[in-house]
C-alpha positions as CSV (number, residue, x, y, z in Angstrom):
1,X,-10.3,11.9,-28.8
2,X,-7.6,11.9,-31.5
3,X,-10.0,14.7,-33.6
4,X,-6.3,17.1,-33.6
5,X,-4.6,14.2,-35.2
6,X,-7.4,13.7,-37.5
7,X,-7.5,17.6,-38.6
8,X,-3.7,17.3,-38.9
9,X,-4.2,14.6,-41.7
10,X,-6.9,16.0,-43.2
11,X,-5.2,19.3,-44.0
12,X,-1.5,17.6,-44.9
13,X,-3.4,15.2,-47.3
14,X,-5.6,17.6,-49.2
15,X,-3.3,19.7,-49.3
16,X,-0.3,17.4,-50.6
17,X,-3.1,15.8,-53.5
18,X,-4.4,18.7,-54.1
19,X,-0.4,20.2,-55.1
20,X,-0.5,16.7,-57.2
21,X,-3.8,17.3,-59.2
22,X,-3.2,21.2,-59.6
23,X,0.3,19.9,-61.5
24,X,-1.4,17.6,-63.6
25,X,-3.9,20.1,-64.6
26,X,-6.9,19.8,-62.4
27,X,-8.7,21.7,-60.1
28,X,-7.3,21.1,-56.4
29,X,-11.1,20.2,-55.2
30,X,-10.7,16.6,-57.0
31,X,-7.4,16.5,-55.2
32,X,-8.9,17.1,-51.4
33,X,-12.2,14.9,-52.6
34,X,-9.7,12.2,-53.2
35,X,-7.7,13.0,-50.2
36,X,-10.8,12.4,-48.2
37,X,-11.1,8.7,-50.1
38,X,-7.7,7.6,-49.1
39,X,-7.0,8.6,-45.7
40,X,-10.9,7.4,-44.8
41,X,-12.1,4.1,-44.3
42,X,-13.9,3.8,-47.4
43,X,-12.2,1.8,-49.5
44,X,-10.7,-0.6,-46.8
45,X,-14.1,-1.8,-46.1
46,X,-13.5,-5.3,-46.3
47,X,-9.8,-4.9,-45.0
48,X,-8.1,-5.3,-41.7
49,X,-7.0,-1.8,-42.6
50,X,-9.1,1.1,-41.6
51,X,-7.8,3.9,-43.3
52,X,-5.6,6.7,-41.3
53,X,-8.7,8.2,-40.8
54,X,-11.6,5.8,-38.5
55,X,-13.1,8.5,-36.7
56,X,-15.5,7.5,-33.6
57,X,-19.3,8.9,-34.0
58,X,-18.4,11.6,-32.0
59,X,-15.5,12.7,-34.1
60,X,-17.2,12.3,-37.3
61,X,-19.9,14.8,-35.7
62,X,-17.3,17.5,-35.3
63,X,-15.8,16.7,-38.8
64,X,-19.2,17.0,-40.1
65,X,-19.3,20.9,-38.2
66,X,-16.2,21.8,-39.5
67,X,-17.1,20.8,-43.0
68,X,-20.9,22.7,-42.6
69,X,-19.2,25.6,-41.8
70,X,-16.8,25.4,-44.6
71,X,-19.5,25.3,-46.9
72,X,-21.1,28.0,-45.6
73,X,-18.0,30.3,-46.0
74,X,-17.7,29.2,-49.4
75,X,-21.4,29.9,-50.0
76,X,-21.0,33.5,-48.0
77,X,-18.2,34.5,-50.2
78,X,-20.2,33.6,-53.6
79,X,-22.6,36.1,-52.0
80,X,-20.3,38.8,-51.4
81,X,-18.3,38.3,-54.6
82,X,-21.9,38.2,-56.6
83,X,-23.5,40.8,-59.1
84,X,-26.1,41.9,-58.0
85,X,-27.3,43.6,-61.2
86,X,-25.8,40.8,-63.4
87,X,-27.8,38.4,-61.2
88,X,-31.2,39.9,-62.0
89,X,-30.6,40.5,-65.8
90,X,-29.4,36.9,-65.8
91,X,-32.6,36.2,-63.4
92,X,-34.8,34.0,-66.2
93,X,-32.3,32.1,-67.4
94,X,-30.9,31.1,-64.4
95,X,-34.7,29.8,-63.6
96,X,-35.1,28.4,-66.3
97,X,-32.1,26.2,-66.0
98,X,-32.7,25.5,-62.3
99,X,-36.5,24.1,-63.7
100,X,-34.9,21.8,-66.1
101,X,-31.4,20.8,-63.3
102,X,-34.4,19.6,-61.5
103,X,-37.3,18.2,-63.5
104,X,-35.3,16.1,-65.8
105,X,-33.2,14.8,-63.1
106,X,-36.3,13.4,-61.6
107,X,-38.2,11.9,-64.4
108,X,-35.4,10.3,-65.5
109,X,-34.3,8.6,-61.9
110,X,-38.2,7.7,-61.3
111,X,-38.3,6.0,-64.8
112,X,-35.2,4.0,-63.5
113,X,-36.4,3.1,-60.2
114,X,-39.4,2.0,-61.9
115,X,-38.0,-0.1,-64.5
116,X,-35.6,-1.7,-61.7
117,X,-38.4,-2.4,-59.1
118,X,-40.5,-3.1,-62.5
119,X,-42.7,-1.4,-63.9
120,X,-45.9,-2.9,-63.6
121,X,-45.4,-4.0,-59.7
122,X,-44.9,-0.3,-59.4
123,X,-47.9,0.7,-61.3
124,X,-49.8,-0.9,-59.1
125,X,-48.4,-0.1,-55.9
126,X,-48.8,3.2,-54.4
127,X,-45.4,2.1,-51.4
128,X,-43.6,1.5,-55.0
129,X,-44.5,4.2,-56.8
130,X,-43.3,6.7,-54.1
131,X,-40.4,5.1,-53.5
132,X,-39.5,5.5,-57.0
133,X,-40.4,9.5,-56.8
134,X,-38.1,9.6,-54.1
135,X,-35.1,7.9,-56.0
136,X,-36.2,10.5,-58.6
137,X,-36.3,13.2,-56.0
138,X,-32.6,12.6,-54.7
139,X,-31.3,13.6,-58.3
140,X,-32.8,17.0,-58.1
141,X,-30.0,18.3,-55.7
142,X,-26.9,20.2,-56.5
143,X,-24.0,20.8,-54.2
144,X,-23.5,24.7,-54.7
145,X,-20.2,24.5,-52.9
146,X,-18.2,22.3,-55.1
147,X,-19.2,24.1,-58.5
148,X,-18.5,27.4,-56.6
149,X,-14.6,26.9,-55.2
150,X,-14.1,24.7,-58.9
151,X,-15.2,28.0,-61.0
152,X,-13.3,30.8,-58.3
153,X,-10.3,28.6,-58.6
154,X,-10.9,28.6,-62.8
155,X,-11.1,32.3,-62.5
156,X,-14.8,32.0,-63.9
157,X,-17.0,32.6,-61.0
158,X,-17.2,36.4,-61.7
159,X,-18.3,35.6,-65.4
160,X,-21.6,36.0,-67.0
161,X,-21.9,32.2,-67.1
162,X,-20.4,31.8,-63.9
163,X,-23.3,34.2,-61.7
164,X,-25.7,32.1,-63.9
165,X,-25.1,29.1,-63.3
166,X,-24.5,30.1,-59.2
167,X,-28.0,31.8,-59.5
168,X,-29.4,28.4,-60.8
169,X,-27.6,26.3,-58.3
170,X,-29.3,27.8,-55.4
171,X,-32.5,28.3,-57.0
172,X,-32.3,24.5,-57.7
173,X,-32.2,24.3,-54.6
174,X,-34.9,25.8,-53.3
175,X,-37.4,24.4,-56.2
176,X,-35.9,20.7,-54.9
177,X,-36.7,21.4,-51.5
178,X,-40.3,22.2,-52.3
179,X,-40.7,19.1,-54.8
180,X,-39.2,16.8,-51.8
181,X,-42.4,18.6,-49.4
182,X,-44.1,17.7,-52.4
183,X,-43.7,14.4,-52.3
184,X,-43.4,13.3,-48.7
185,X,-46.8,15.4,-48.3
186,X,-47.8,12.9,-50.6
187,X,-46.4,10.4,-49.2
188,X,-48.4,11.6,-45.8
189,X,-45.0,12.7,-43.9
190,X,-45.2,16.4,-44.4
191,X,-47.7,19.3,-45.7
192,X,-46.9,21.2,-49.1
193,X,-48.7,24.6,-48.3
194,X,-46.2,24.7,-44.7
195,X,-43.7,24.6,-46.6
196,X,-44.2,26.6,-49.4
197,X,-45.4,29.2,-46.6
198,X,-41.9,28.6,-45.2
199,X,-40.1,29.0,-48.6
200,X,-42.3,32.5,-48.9
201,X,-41.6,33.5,-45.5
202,X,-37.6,33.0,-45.7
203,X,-37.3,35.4,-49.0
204,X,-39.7,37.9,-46.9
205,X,-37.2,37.5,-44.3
206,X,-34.0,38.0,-46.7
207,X,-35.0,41.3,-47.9
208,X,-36.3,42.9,-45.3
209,X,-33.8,42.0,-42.8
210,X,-31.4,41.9,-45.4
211,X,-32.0,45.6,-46.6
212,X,-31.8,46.9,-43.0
213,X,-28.4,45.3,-42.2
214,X,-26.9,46.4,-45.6
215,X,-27.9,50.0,-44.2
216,X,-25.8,48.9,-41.0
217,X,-23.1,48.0,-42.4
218,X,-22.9,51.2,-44.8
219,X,-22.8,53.3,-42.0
220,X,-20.2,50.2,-40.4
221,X,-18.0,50.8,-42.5
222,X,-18.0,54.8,-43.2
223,X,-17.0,54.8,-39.5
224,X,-14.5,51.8,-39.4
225,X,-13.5,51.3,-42.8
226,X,-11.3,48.3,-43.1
227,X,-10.9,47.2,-39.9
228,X,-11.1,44.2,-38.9
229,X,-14.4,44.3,-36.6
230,X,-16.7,44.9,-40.0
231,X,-15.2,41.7,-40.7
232,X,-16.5,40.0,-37.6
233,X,-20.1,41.8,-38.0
234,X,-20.4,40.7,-41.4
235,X,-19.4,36.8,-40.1
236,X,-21.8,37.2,-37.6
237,X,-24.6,37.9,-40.3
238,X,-23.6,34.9,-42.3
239,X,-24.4,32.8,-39.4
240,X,-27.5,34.4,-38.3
241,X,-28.4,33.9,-41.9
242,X,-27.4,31.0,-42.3
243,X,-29.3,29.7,-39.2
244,X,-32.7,31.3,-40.1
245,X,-32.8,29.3,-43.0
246,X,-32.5,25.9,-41.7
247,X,-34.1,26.1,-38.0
248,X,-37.3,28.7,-38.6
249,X,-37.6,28.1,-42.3
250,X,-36.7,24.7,-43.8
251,X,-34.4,25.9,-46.1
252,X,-30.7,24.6,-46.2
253,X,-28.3,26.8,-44.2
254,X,-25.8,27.5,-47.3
255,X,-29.1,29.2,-48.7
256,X,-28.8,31.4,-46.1
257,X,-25.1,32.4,-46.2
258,X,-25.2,33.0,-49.8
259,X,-28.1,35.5,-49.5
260,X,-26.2,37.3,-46.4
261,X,-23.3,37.4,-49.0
262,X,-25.4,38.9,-51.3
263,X,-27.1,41.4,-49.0
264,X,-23.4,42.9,-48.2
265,X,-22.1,42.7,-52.3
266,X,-21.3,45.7,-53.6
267,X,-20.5,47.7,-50.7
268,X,-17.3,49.7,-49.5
269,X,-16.2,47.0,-47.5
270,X,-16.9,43.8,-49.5
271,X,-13.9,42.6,-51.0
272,X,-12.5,43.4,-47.8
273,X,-14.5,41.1,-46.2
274,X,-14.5,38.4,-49.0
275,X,-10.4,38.2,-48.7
276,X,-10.9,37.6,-45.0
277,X,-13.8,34.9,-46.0
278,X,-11.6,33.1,-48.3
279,X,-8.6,33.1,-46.1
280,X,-10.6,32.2,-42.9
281,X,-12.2,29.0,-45.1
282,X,-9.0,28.4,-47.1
283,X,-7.0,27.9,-44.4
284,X,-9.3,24.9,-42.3
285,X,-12.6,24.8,-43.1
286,X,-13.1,24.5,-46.8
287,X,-10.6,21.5,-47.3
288,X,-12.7,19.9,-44.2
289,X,-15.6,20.5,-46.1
290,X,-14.1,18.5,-49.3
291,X,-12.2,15.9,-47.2
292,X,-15.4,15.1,-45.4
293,X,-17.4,13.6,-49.0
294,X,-15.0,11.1,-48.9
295,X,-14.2,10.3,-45.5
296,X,-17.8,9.7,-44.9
297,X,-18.7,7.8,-47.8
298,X,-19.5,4.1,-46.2
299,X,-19.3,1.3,-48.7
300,X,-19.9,-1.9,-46.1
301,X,-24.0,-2.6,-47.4
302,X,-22.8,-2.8,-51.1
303,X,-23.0,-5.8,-52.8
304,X,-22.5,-6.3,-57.1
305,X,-26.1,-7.3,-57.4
306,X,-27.0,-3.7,-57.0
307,X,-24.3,-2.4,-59.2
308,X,-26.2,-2.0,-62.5
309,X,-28.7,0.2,-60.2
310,X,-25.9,2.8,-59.1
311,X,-24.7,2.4,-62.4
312,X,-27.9,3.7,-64.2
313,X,-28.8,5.9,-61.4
314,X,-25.5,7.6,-61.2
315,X,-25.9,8.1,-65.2
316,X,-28.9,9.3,-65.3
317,X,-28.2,11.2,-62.3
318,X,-24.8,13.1,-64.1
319,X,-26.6,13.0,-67.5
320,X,-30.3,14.5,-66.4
321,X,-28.3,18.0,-65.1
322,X,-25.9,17.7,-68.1
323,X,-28.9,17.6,-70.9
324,X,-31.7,19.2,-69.4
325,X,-29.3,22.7,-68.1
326,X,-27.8,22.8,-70.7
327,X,-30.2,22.8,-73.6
328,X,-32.1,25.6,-71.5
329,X,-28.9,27.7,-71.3
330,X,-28.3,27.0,-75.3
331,X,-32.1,28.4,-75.7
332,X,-31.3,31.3,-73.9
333,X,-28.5,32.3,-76.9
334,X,-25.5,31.1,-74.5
335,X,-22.3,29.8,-76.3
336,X,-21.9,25.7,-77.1
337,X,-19.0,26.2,-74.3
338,X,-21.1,28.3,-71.8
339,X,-24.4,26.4,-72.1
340,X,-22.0,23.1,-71.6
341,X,-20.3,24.9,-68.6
342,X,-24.1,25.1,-67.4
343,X,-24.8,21.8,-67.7
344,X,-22.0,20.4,-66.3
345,X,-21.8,22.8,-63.3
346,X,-24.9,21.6,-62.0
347,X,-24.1,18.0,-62.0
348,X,-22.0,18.1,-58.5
349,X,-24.0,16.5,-55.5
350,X,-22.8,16.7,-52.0
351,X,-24.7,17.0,-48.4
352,X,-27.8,18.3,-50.0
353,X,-28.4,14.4,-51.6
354,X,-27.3,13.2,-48.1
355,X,-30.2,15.6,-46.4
356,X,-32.8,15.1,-49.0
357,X,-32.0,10.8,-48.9
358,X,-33.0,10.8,-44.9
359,X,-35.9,13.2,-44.9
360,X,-37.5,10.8,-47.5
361,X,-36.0,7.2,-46.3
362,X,-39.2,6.6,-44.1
363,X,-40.7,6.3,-47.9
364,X,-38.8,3.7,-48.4
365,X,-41.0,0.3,-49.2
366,X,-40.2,-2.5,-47.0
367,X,-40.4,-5.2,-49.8
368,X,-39.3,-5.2,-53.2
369,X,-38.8,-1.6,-52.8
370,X,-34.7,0.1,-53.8
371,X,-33.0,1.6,-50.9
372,X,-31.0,4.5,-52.8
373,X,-28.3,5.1,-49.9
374,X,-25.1,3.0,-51.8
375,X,-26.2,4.3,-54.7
376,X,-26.3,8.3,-53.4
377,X,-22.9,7.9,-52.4
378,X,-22.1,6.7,-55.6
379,X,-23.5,9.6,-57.1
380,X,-21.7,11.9,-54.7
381,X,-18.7,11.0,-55.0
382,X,-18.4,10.5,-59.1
383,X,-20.3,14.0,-59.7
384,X,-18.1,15.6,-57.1
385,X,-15.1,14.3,-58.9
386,X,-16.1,14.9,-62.5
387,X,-17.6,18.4,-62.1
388,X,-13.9,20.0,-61.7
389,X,-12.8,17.9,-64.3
390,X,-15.2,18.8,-66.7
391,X,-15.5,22.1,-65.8
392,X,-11.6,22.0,-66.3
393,X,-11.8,20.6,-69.9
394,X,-14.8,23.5,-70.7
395,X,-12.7,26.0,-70.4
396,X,-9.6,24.7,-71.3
397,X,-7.7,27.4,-73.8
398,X,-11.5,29.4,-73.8
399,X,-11.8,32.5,-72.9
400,X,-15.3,33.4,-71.6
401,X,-16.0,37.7,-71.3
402,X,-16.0,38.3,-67.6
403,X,-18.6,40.3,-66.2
404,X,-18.3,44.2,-66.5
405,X,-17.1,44.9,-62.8
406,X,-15.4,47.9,-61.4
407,X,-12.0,48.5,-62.1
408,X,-10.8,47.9,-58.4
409,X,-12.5,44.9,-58.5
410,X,-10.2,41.6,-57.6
411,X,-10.7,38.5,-58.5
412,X,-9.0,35.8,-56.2
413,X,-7.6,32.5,-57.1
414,X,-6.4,29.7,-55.6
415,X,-2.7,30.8,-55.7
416,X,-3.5,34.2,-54.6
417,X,-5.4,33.1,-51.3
418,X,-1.9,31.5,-50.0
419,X,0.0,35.3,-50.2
420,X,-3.1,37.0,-50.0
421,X,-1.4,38.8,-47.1
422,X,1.0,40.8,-48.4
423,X,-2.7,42.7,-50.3
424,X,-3.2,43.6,-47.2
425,X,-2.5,46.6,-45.7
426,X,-0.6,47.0,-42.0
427,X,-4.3,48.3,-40.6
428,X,-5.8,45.2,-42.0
429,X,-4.4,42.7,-39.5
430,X,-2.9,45.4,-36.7
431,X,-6.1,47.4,-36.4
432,X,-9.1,45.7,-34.4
């Protein structure tokens, strides 16, 4: 397998564009995201030219691993770096603007289906009118992970907006999930109560396992404070976590990192932990996780007949998260700049879309219906590009209040992760 060369490229090219975008004023996620596009096969479709990148099925499986587990580190360290308290004070608003990130989303992209397919064949077609729920349904998502590196590497994530607008991420999450059961139990592919049972069941799960292995690692780290073995314990949790989530409960595994993140916040050892996070992710698998949106993107079933479909959908798709978050977060006496930062920090789509587009594609109506895939991609890719971006241009020359933290508290960017080790003290990386 050439899956060494292929890591090798990947981390030379993000790395390099990333370095390019960062000097002409954007985040470095556009830069790996576009990385990902260049050295992929994706835009050499229709070329004799593969890309430097043409992994085999089984390669693209373990690119796909790395990039999961990227996501889940950056997930675990939003946890870890997250206020608690600030959380629940900013606990209605944050639901509030999840509700809207994912109701609008989906009127909107049903309404298009609809009109598309048109709208009285639809009407009068039940295969139709799911299908268009399920267009509608793949809007609802939000890729936590690219609005969470884009606002640590802004300095923002520590912010007031910043907690809410990661609070209503992964809330949207969750209330997607359930509309998707929703609507496939509709469709007669899956039962609503089981999985609002399962939705229950994990938060049940999260605090009562989560408050015993807080008390663990209190006493963890009163005994072995900063050593590098709480480390490992606490990466150990994330994955138990994050596993829980997906295989007993339904619920996507970043879910289940950010809430093991969250269960460890505020301890002793936690921005210990986080530094080791960041590095550990930094360092591989977070630019495999960014690399792999555009390396998998496949463009071959496209054809310009569908265009003005991926067009509208990917409009109303950026547009829906834009209008409907941000209005909510305006109502809840945010700034102009903070209830825009809302709105546009919720418009990112990633592997959520992807996971949400196959549970439902057996919904999919065999004639006259809209297959959504090109379209998704679409929508990934443009969201996952202009979410930096606009993030960028929010708080370009603004200065938001950050969140009152403690005084030790450290807030790490970009620049920081790459000399994070001189922070560290000699026990840190000699003491096991």
């Amino acid at each position: 397998m050439n899956i060494l060369l292929y890591c090798g490229i990947i981390l030379f090219a993000t790395k390099a564009i990333g370095m390019v975008t960062r000097k002409l004023g954007l985040p470095q996620v556009v830069g790996m995201i576009l990385a990902g596009l260049l050295i992929g096969p994706a835009l050499f479709v229709h070329t004799s030219f593969h890309g430097l990148i043409s992994p085999s099925p089984v390669e693209m499986n373990v690119l796909k691993s790395f990039s999961q587990i990227g996501v889940v580190f950056i997930l675990f360290s939003s946890g870890l770096e997250t206020d608690f308290r600030e959380m629940k004070r900013s606990g209605a608003a944050a639901t509030c603007i999840a509700l809207a990130g994912v109701f609008l989303p989906l009127v909107l992209g049903t309404v298009t289906a609809m009109l598309f397919m048109g709208w009285d064949s639809v009407l009068h077609d039940r295969a139709l009118m799911m299908n268009a729920l399920f267009v509608g349904c793949i809007l609802t998502a939000t890729s936590v992970g690219i609005t969470v590196e884009t606002l640590r590497e802004l300095g923002k994530l520590k912010t007031k907006i910043g907690t809410t607008v990661l609070s209503a991420a992964i809330i949207d999450d969750v209330i997607g999930i359930i509309v998707l059961s929703i609507i496939t139990g509709i469709g007669g592919e899956g039962s609503i109560w089981l999985t609002l049972l399962h939705v229950a069941g994990f938060f049940i799960f999260t605090s009562v396992i989560g408050v015993l292995m807080r008390k663990a690692f209190r006493m963890l780290v009163r005994i072995y404070p900063h050593k590098r073995r709480t480390s490992i314990f606490a990466f150990a949790a994330c994955f138990f976590f994050a596993y829980a989530a997906e295989r007993f409960f339904g619920i996507a595994a970043i879910t289940g990192a950010y809430m093991a993140g969250l269960m460890l916040s505020g301890l002793g050892d936690s921005q210990f932990v986080d530094r080791k996070v960041i590095v550990s992710g930094y360092m591989f698998f977070t630019p495999m996780f960014f690399a792999y949106i555009g390396i998998s993107a496949d463009f071959s079933s496209f054809r310009v007949s569908g265009l003005w479909f991926v067009l509208a959908f990917v409009a109303v798709g950026i547009l829906g998260k834009i209008v409907g978050c941000s209005a909510v977060a305006r109502a809840f006496k945010y700034s102009k700049r903070e209830s825009a930062a809302a709105g546009v920090g919720m418009i990112a789509r990633g592997e959520v879309a992807l996971a949400v587009y196959a549970t439902g594609a057996p919904m999919i109506a065999a004639n006259g219906g809209i297959d959504p895939l090109v379209a998704t991609i679409f929508l990934i890719i443009t969201s996952s590009i202009c979410c930096p971006v606009l993030l960028k241009l929010v708080f370009q020359n603004q200065q938001i209040a950050d969140v009152s933290v403690p005084a030790h508290s450290v807030t790490i960017s970009a620049e920081a992760i790459e000399n994070v080790h001189h922070d560290l003290k000699p026990d840190d990386t000699d003491k096991g």
